[in-house]
N, C-alpha and C positions, 0 to 999 in steps of 0.2 A: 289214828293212822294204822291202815293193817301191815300185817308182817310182809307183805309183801312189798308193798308202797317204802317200809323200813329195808328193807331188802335191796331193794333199788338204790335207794338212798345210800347204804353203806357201802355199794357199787364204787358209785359216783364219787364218794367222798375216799373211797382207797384207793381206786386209779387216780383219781388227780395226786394225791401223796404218791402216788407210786411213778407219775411222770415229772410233778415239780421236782423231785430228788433225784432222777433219773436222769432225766433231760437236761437238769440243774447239773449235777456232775458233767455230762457230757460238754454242754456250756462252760465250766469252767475253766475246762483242757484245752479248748478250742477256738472260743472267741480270743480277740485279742485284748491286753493289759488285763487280765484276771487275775488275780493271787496266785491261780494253780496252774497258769498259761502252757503247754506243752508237756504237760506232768504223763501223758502216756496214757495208754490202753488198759494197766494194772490199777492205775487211781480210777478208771471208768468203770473197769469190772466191780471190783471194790465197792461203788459209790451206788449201781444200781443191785449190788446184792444186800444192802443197806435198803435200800427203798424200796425194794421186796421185805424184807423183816419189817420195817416200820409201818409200809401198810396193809402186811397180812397183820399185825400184828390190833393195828386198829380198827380195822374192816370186818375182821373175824367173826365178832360177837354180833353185829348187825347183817352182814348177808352170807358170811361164809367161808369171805374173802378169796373168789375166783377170782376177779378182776385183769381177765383173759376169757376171753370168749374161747380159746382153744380148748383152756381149762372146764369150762362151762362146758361145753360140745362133748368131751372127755370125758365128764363126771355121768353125762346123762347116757350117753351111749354105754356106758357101765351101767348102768340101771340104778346109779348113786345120787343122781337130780330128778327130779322131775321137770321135764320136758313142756310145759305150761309156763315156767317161769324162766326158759331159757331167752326170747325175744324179745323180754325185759331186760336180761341181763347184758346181755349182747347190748342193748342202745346205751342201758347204765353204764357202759365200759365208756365205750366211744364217747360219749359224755363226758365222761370223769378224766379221759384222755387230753380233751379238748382243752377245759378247765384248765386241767396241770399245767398245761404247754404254755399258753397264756400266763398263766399265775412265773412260771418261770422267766417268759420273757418279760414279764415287768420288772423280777430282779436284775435281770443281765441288759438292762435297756441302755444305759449307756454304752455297752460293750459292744451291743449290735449295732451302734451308731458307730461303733471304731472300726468292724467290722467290715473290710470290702470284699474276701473273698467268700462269693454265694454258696460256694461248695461248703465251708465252714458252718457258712449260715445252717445249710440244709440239713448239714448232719446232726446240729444241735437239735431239728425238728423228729426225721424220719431217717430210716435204714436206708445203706445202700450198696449195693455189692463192690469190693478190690476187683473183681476181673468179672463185671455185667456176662453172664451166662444163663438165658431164662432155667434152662433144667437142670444145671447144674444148682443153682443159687434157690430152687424151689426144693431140692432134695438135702441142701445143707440146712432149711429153716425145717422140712420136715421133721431132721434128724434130732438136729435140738430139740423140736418142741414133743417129739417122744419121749425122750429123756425126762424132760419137764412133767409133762401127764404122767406117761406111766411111774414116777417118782410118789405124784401128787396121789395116785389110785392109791398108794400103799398109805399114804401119810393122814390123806384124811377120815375124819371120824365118821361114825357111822351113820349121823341125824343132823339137820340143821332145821327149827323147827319140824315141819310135816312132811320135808323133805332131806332125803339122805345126800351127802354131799357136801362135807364142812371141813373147812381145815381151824381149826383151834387155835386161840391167842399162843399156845406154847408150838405149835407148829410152826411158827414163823421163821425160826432159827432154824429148820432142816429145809424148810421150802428155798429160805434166802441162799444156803451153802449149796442147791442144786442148780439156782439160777448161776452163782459164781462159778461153778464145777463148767456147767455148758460155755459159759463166757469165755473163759480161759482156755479150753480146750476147744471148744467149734466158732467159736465168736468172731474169726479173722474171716473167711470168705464175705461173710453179707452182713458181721455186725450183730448179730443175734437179735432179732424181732421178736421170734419166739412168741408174739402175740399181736394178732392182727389189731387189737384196738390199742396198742401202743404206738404202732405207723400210722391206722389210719386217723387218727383221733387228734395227731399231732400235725401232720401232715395237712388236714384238713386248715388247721390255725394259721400251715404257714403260706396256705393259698390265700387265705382269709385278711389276717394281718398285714398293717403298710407298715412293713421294716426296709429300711434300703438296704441296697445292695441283697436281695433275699433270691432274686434269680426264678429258677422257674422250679415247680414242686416236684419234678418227674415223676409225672403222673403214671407214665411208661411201664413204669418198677412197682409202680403200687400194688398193684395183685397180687406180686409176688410174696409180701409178709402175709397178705391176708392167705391164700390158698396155701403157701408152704407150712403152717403151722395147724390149720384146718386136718389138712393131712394126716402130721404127724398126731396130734391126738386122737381122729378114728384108727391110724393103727394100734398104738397103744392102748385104747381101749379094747381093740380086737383080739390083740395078744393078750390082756391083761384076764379075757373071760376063759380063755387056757390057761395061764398058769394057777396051783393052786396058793389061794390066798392066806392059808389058812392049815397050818401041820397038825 
C-alpha cells in the first residue's frame, strides 16, 4: 500500500472517531431517555474536544491527522501540504464523516426511535444557526475556523512523509483544548462546524438513513459550514505568511 493510499486511510479512520464521539456526545444530550439526556452545551463542548484528542491522536501517525478539509486547505496554502494530495483528502474526510455518523447512529438507535422532535434529530447529524443569518452565520464559522488553523499552522510539525503538514500523536492535547477554547467561547450562534466534512459528511447520512421522525436535512444551511470555514482557513493562512514564525 503506498503512503498515500495509507494517508487516506488514516483520513477516513480519524474523521469517523472524530464524528462517532462527537456526534455521540451531541446524541447523548439530545436524543431522548439517554443517561446524559439534557446535560447542556458544557458536556457537548467537552465531548467533542475529547474526539478531537482521540482522533488526532490515532490518525497522526498514518496521515497527519487533518481530518478537516479547512485544515487541509490551511496547511497547503501555507506551503505546509502539498497540494496533490489535498482532493484525497478532502473525499477521505467526507468519508470518514459519513461512517462516523452511521457508526453513531447505530448506538443511539433505539433513542432515535424514542425520538419525535426532527429538530433534535438534526442536530445530532449537522449544524445549525440560533438566529438563521446567511452572513452573519458564515462570518461566525469563518471566525472559528481561523482560530482553529491559524492555531494548527503554529502546532504542526515540519514533515509528514514527503510532505510538510503534520500534526504529531503529542499534538492532540493542544489541538483538542483549541477546538474546546472555540466551543465555548464562539460555539453559540451556528454550533461550531468549523469543518465543512463534519456537516457535510454527516448530513449527507441523515438524508440517506430511514430514521423516523428525522425531518428534512436543511439542505438550505448546508453551504454555510462548508464555505464559512473554507474562509476562515485561507485567511489564516494569509495572515499566517506575515507573521514571523520563528524569533
Amino acid at each position: 500500500m503506498t503512503i498515500e493510499l495509507i494517508a487516506y486511510l488514516g483520513e477516513i479512520i480519524g474523521t469517523a472517531i472524530l464524528i462517532l464521539l462527537g456526534n455521540g456526545v451531541v446524541a447523548n444530550v439530545l436524543l431522548a431517555r439517554t443517561k446524559g439526556h439534557d446535560s447542556g452545551l458544557i458536556v457537548i463542548t467537552f465531548g467533542w474536544a475529547i474526539a478531537v484528542f482521540t482522533a488526532v491522536f490515532i490518525s497522526a501517525p498514518l496521515s497527519g491527522a487533518h481530518l478537516n478539509p479547512a485544515v487541509t486547505l490551511g496547511l497547503a496554502l501555507a506551503g505546509k501540504f502539498a497540494w496533490g494530495l489535498v482532493p484525497g483528502y478532502f473525499i477521505a474526510q467526507v468519508i470518514g464523516a459519513f461512517i462516523g455518523q452511521c457508526v453513531a447512529v447505530l448506538a443511539y438507535r433505539d433513542h432515535y426511535r424514542a425520538t419525535e422532535d426532527s429538530g433534535l434529530v438534526l442536530a445530532t447529524f449537522s449544524t445549525d444557526p440560533a438566529i438563521p443569518r446567511s452572513s452573519s452565520n458564515v462570518l461566525t464559522e469563518a471566525i472559528g475556523t481561523f482560530v482553529l488553523v491559524f492555531a494548527v499552522l503554529y502546532i504542526t510539525g515540519p514533515k509528514f512523509g514527503d510532505s510538510p503538514g503534520s500534526l504529531g500523536a503529542l499534538d492532540a492535547l493542544p489541538v483538542a483544548l483549541v477546538v474546546l477554547g472555540i466551543g465555548l467561547s464562539l460555539g453559540g450562534p451556528t454550533g461550531y462546524a468549523i469543518n465543512p466534512a463534519r456537516d457535510l459528511g454527516p448530513r449527507i447520512a441523515h438524508a440517506a438513513l430511514p430514521l423516523r421522525h428525522k425531518g428534512d436535512s436543511n439542505w438550505s444551511y448546508a453551504w454555510v459550514p462548508v464555505v464559512g470555514p473554507l474562509l476562515g482557513a485561507a485567511v489564516a493562512a494569509g495572515l499566517w505568511h506575515f507573521v514571523p514564525v520563528a524569533l
